[in-house]
N, C-alpha and C positions, 0 to 999 in steps of 0.2 A: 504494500500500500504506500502512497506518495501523497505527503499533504505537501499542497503548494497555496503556498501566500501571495496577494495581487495587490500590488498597490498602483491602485488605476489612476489612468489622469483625464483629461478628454480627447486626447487624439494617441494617447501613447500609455505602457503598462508595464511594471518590472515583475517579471515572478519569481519567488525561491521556492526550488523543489526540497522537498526534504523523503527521506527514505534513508530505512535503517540497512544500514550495513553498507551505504556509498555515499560517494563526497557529496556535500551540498553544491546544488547549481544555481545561478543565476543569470537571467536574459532577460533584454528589455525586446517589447515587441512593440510595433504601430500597429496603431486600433484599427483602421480601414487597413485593406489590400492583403496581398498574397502573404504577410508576414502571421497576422491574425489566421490564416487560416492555416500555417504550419503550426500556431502553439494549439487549434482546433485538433489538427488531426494527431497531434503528440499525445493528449488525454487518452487516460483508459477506463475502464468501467468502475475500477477499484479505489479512483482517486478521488479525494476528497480537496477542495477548492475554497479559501474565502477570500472574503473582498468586501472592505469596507462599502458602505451604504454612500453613495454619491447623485449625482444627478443621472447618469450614465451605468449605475450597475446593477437597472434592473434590464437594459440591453447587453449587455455582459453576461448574465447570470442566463436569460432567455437563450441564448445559443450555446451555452454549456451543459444546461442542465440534463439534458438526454444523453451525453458523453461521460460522464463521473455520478461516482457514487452519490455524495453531498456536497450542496454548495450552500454555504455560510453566509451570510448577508452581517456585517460586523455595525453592531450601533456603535457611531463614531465618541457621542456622549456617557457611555459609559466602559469604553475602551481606551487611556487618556495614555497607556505606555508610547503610543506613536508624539500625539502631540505635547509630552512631556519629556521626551528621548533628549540629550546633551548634544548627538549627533544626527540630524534627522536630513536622512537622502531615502533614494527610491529604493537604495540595495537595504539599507537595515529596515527599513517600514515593511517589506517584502520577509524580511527573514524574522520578524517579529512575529506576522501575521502567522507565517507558516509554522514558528514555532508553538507558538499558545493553539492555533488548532491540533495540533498533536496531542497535547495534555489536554483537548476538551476542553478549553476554558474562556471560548470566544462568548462574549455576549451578543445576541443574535436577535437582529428584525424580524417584526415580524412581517411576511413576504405577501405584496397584495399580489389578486390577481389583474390581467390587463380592464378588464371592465372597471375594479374598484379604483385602479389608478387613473382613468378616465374621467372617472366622477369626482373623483378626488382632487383633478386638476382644474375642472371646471368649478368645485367649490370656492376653491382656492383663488380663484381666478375673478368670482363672484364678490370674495370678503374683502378682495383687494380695491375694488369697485364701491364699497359699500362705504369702505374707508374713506374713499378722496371723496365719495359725499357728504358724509359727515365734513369731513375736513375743509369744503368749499364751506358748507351750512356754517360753518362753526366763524370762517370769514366772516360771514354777511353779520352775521349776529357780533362779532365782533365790532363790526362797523355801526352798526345799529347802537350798541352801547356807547362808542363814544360821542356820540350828537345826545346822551339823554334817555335814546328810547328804548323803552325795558318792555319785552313781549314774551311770551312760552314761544322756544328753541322749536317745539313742533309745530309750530307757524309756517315756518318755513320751508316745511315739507312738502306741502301742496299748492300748487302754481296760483292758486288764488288768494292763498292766504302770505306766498311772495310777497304776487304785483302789492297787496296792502299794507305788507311791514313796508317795501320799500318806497311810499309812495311820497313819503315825507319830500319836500322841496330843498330843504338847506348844505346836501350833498356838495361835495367840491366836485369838478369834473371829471377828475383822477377815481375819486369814487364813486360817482354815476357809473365810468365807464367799466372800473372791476365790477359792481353789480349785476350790467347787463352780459358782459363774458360767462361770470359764472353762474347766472340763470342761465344761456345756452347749452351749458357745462353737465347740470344737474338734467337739463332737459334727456339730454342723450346718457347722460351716465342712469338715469331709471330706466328710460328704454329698454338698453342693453341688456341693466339687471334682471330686469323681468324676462327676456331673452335667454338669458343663463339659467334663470330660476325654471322656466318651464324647460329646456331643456333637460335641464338636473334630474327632474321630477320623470321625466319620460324614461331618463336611462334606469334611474332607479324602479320603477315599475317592472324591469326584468330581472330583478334581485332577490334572490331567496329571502324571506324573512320582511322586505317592506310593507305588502299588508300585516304582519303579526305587531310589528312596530306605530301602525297606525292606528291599532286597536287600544293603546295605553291613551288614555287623557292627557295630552298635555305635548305630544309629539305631535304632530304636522308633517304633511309631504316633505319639506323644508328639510325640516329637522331628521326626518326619517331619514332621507338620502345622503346629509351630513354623517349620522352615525356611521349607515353601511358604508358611506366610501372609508373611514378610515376605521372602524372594526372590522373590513374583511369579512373573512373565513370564522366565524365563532368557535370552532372547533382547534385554533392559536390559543386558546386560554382555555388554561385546565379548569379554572374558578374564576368565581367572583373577583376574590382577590387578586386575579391575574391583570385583569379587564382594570378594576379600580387602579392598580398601579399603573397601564397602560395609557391610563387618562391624566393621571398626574395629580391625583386627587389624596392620594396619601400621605401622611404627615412623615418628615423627617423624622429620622431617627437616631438621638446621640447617645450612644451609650460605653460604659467606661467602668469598668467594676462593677460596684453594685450601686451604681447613677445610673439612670434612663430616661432620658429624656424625649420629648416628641417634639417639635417644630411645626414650624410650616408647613403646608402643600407642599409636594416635589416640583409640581407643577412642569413635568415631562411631561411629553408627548404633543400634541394638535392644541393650541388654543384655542380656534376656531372649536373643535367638538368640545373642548371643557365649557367653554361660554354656553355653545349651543342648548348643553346638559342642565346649566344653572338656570337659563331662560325655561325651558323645560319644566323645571323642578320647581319654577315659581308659577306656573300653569299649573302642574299637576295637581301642587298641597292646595288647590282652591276647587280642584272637584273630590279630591280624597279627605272625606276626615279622619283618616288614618295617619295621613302625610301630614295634614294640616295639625294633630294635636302634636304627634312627635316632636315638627318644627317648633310650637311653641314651648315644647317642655325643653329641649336643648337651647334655645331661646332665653330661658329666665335663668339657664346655668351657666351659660357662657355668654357667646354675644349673636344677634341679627345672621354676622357672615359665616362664623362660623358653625351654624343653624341651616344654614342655606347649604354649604358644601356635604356636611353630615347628612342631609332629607338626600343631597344629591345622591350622594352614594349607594343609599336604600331605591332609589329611582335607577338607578346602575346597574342595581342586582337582579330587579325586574326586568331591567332590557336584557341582563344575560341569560337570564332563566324562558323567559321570551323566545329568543332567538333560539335558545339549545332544546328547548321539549317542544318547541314549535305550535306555542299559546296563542292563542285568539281571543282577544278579552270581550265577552258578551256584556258586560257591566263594568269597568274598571273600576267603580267608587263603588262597589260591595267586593270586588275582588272575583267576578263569576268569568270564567275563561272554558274553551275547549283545546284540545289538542287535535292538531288537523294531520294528515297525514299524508 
C-alpha cells in the first residue's frame, strides 16, 4: 500500500509517495495536460490519497476517486502542522500530508456531492447578494440620519417606501446623485435574488429529505435548501453531536487537570447555515410550546442568546432525526410525524 500526500495548487501539484520498505518519492506535476494524466495512470487500487480541501480539490478528488482505495479531503482549519511548519514548501507540505495519513490521523471533510455543491454555490452566491443590499440600504439610511431624519431601516426595502424616505429636498447633489445609483442598485440586486432564490428552490426539490425538512415549522423552501446544500449526505454524521459540531454551535472546551471549562461557540463551519438555523429556531419556539417554554427556562438562567443557540441545537436534532428515519411531520406543535418510505 502507498499513501501519497498532494499539496495542490491551481495549475500545479507536488506529491510524496510513501510505502514501507522503499525510499520516499517526490514529483511535482501540472494540473492540465499529458503530465496529470501520467500521475492518473501511476495510481493503483490499493492507494490511499489526500489532499487538503481547496477551491480545486473536489476536481482533483473527482478523477481519482475510481483509481485508489481512499481519498482524504484534509480540513485545512483543523490541520495547522502545514500552516504552522518553520519550513513550508510544496516538498514538506506533500510529505507531511502523506505522513499523518499513514498513522490515520488526517482530519477529514466532509465530501459533498456534485448537486449539493451546486446548491451550495448558488447559496453562496445568493448571501453575497443579500449583503451588498443591506450594505447599499445601510448607505441611504446613513445619509438619511445625517440631514435629521430618523425612519425604520425596513423603509427602505420597498420601492415605495424608498421614493418617500428619500423625498426630502435639502440633499446636496453628491447625495441626490448616490441615492438614485443605488436605488438602481437595489432595483437589480432583488431581481436577481429572487432569480437565485427560485432557482435554489427548484434544485432543491430533487433532494432527498426536502419535503421531510419542510414539514418542521419554522423551515421554508429557503431554508430547507440552505441546510441540504451544506449537510449533504446525512449518513456523514454518526449523531446529533456530529451535525451540532459541524454547524459550529458547540461551546469551546478548556480543560487542564481537574478545570473544565466551556467557552464560546466554535462557531466552525457555514455561517450562512448557522444564521439560517437561528432564524429558524426563532420561527419554530412560536409555533412549539415545547421550544417556546425550554427557551424561556434557559432564558431566566442565562441570557436571550444564549437561549436562542441552546433551543437551536434541540431544533438541530430534529432536523437530524428528520433526515435519518425519514419523518414527515403531520402536526409539528404536538410533535405527530410519519415515516415514509
Amino acid at each position: 500500500m502507498r499513501y501519497i500526500g498532494v499539496d495542490l495548487h491551481s495549475n500545479s501539484f507536488t506529491a510524496c509517495y510513501l510505502e514501507e520498505g522503499k525510499p520516499e518519492k517526490i514529483r511535482t506535476f501540472q494540473l492540465q495536460g499529458d503530465e496529470f494524466e501520467i500521475f492518473l495512470s501511476d495510481l493503483c487500487s490499493n492507494d490511499e490519497v489526500a489532499v487538503e480541501a481547496t477551491v480545486n480539490s473536489s476536481f482533483f478528488r473527482d478523477n481519482i476517486l475510481n483509481l485508489v482505495k481512499r481519498v482524504v479531503i484534509i480540513s485545512p482549519h483543523q490541520f495547522n502542522v502545514i500552516r504552522s511548519s518553520v519550513k513550508k514548501t510544496d516538498k514538506n507540505d506533500a510529505r507531511a500530508i502523506a505522513l499523518f495519513l499513514s498513522k490515520d490521523m488526517l482530519p477529514e471533510v466532509k465530501v459533498k456531492s456534485y448537486l449539493h455543491q451546486q446548491l451550495l454555490g448558488i447559496a453562496q452566491t445568493r448571501d453575497q447578494l443579500v449583503k451588498t443590499k443591506v450594505a447599499l440600504i445601510n448607505k441611504v439610511y446613513g445619509i438619511l440620519n445625517g440631514h435629521g431624519l430618523k425612519i425604520k431601516k425596513e423603509q427602505l426595502t420597498t420601492l415605495k417606501g424608498f421614493d418617500k424616505a428619500v423625498a426630502f429636498k435639502g440633499f446636496s447633489l453628491l447625495e441626490r446623485s448616490t441615492i438614485k445609483i443605488i436605488k438602481t442598485e437595489l432595483t437589480f440586486l432583488k431581481e436577481n435574488i429572487k432569480r437565485l432564490e427560485k432557482l435554489m428552490i427548484e434544485y432543491a426539490k430533487d433532494i432527498l429529505g426536502y419535503e421531510n425538512l419542510l414539514s418542521i415549522k419554522g423551515i421554508g423552501p429557503m431554508s430547507a435548501a440552505i441546510f441540504l446544500a451544506n449537510i449533504s449526505d446525512i449518513k456523514n454524521f454518526e449523531d446529533t453531536g456530529k451535525l451540532v459540531s459541524y454547524f459550529g454551535i458547540t461551546p469551546k472546551v478548556y480543560q487542564s487537570n481537574d478545570k473544565c471549562i466551556n467557552g464560546h461557540i466554535t462557531k466552525r463551519g457555514s455561517k450562512l447555515a448557522r444564521r439560517t438555523l437561528v432564524q429558524c429556531t426563532l420561527i419554530a419556539k412560536n409555533y412549539s410550546p415545547y421550544f417556546q417554554a425550554f427557551y424561556e427556562k434557559i432564558k431566566k438562567q442565562r441570557s436571550s442568546g444564549k437561549a436562542i443557540i441552546t433551543t437551536a441545537r434541540k431544533l438541530l436534532n430534529i432536523i437530524f432525526y428528520t433526515l435519518k428515519n425519514d419523518w414527515v411531520f403531520e402536526d409539528f406543535t404536538n410533535f405527530n410525524f410519519t415515516t415514509c418510505n
